[in-house]
C-alpha positions, -999 to +999 in steps of 0.1 A: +000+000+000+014+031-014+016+066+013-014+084+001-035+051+001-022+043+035-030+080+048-068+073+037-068+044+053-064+056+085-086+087+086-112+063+073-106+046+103-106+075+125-140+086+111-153+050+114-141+053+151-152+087+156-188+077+149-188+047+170-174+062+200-204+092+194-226+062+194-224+048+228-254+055+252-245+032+280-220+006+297-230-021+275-223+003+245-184+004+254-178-028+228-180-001+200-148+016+208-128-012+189-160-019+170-142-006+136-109-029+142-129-060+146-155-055+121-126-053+097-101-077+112-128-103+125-150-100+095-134-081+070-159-055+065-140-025+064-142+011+081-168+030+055-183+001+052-189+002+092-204+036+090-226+028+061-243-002+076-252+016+106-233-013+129-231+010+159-267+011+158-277-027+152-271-057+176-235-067+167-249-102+165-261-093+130-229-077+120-218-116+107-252-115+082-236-088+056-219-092+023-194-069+010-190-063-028-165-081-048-163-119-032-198-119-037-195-104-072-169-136-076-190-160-065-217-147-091-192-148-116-184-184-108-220-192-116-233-169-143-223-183-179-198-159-199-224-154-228-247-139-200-221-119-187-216-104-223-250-099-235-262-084-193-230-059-201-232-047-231-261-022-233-262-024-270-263-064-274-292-057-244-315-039-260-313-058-292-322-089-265-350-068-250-363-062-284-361-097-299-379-109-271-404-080-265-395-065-232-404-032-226-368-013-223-356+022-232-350+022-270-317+035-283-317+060-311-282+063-320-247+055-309-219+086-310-193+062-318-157+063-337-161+045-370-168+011-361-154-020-388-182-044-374-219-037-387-247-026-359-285-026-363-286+007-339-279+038-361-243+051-360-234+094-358-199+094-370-201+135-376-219+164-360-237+165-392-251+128-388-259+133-352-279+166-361-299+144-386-308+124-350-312+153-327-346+168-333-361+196-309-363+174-272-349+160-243-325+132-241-302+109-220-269+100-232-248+076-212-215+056-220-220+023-235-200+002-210-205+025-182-220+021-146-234+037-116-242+065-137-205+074-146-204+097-176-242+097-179-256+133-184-288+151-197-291+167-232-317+197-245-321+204-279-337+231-290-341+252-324-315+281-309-288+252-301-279+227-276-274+223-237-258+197-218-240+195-185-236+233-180-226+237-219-243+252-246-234+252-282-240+240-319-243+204-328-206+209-336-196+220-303-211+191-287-198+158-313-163+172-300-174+173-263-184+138-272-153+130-289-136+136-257-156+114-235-148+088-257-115+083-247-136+067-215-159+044-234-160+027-268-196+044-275-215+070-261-259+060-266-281+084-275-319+073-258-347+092-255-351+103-221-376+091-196-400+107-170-412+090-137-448+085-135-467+113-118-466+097-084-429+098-081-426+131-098-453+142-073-432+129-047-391+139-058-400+171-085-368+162-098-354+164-135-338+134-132-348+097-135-353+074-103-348+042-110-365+004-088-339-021-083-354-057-082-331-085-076-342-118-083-329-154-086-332-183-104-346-210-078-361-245-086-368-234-120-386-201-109-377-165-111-379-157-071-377-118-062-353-115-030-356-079-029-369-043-042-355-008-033-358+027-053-334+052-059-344+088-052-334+116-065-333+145-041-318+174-064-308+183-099-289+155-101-293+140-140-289+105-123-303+087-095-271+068-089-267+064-045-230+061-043-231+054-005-250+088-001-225+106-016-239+117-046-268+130-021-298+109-036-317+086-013-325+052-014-357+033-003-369+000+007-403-014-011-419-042+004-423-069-023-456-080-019-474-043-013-449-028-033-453+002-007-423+022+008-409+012+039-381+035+045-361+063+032-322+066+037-297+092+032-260+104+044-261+134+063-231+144+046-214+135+011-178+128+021-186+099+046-215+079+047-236+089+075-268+075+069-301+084+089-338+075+079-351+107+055-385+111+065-398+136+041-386+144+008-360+172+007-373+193-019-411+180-022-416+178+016-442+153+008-439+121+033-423+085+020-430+055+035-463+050+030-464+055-010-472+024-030-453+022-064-477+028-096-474-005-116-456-030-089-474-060-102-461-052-136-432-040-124-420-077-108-437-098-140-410-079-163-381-085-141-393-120-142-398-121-175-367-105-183-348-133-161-362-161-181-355-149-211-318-151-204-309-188-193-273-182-182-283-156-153-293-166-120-291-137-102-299-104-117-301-065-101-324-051-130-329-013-131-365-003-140-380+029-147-418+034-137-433+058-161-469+068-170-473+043-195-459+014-169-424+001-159-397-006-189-361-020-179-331+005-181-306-022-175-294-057-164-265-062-134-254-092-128-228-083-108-253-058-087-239-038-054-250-056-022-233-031+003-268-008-012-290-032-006-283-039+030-276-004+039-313+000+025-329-023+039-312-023+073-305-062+073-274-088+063-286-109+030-259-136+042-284-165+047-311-160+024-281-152-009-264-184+008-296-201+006-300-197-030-265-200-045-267-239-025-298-246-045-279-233-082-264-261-100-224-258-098-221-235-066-203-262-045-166-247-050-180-208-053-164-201-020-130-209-022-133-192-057-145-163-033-118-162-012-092-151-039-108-117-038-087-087-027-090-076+008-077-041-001-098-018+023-104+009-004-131-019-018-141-028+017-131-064-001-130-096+023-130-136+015-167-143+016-171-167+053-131-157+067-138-168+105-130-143+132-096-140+147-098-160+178-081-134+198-106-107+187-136-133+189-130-140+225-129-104+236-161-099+214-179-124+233-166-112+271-191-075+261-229-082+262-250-074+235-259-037+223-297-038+223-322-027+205-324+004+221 
């Protein structure tokens, strides 16, 4: 570890021990003082990673239950054919997919690309010329082909006096070369119309940009199963709704399954560190959120299911899906979907239940050791999936009662 990554390191760990110390309420509370060390040397769940789960607020007897990121992502990988991997990745071989098959997704008009020596059914703009023949008077979304978390995604105006896009304005010209730069980031840049939220969520963020449902579901005993549903909600001008451990300063919001209704809100209090409370009402909107049923949900979970079964090699999938007033279309396939999100949203470990149905996929018996290759590197809060505690830290663990519920 190089000086400046070390330096990080440890005011990570001084703000992960600053918070747990601010924490403690009584006696029983005195555990957390070395809460940070152990979570990350007993479980290998690093320091941000401590702050963003809330563990000096939960029993530490659930602090086992949650995943981290990338051994996860490996054991996914060990299961999730490389055809799949291609075609969930590629946004382009996607929405041809979506198409063939007739699933609702967001259709792309054009790709900004270099010249390409492979054909493509979607429309290539090689010249500000061509992409002027594409650009008509409206609103779009362009976003890098091979992107994610809403990396290099931004919102574009067109109008009859000229073009704006991220705090620019100019001719067609102006923008094909501001394009041509962000190329050097991405093989292709897609041009898709862009969407608006149904009226209920616009009621609720009054945003400009896009919040997006994340349903995760599995392949289990031949059946698509749902293991969980959140939303991510915009909560200023932001052009995407992307959560970033609440450092992009959107929230992010638990939906119960069945009711499809809003459970809780979350947000960091701040955008440097995640310091995540419940959001009660809306920032900008005001208007309350738990409570609010999703327009759509039961046609929200039959695409993701039918989404799922339409690619065989998945058997876990994080699909993206955009409510709007004509009902929910997918935005985009993960395979390798964030857990560390999910949990902090939800307020609960997915340990057992993600165990659960990885044992029942065919060829999951040697997934963990796979796992356990995975860096442990502390700036991806990385860890091998089950590493046992230290038996020196586990022992003075045990010798604290509980923190409770209180």
């Amino acid at each position: 570890m190089n000086l400046p990554a070390l330096l990080e390191s440890i005011a990570d760990y001084a703000r992960a021990e600053k918070y747990a110390i601010s924490s403690i309420r009584k006696p029983s509370d005195l555990h957390l003082v070395w809460g940070p060390l152990y979570s990350r040397l007993g479980l290998g769940i690093g320091a941000r990673l401590f702050s963003l789960y809330g563990f000096a607020e939960v029993p530490r007897s659930t602090w086992p239950d949650y995943l981290v990121n990338e051994p996860l992502k490996a054991r996914y990988a060990a299961i999730t054919s490389k055809e799949a991997r291609l075609l969930a990745d590629d946004k382009i071989r996607f929405f041809e997919h979506c198409t063939e098959h007739q699933i609702p997704t967001v259709a792309i008009l054009a790709l900004i690309t270099p010249p390409r020596p492979e054909p493509t059914p979607v429309r290539c703009a090689y010249s500000a010329h061509e992409l002027a023949q594409v650009l008509v008077p409206g609103e779009y979304f362009i976003k890098p082909s091979h992107g994610s978390h809403g990396e290099g995604a931004f919102a574009l105006t067109v109008s009859p006096t000229g073009l704006a896009w991220s705090g620019n304005t100019g001719s067609y010209e102006d923008f094909f070369q501001y394009c041509i730069k962000a190329l050097a980031r991405t093989r292709s840049l897609i041009v898709q119309r862009k969407l608006y939220n149904h009226q209920t969520i616009r009621n609720l963020t009054q945003a400009k940009g896009l919040s997006t449902v994340r349903v995760v579901t599995f392949r289990h005993s031949g059946q698509i199963k749902v293991l969980a549903t959140t939303i991510r909600i915009v909560a200023g001008d932001s052009d995407v709704d992307s959560f970033c451990n609440g450092m992009s300063g959107n929230l992010s919001g638990a939906i119960d399954v069945e009711s499809g209704t809003l459970t809780t809100a979350r947000g960091s209090k701040t955008k440097g560190w995640p310091t995540i409370t419940d959001v009660v009402h809306h920032p900008r909107s005001g208007a309350p959120m738990v409570g609010m049923r999703m327009p759509y949900w039961p046609e929200v979970l039959e695409l993701a299911r039918k989404a799922h079964v339409s690619i065989d090699g998945l058997h876990t999938v994080g699909w993206d899906v955009a409510i709007t007033d004509e009902g929910p279309v997918i935005v985009e396939a993960n395979w390798r979907y964030d857990i560390d999100g999910l949990q902090m949203t939800c307020k609960k470990g997915f340990r057992k239940i993600i165990d659960d149905y990885l044992a029942a996929t065919p060829g999951t018996a040697s997934t963990a050791s796979t796992a356990s290759t995975a860096s442990t590197d502390d700036a991806n809060d990385a860890r091998p999936y089950a590493k046992p505690p230290r038996p020196g830290l586990s022992s003075i663990w045990r010798s604290s009662p509980d923190r409770s519920s209180t």
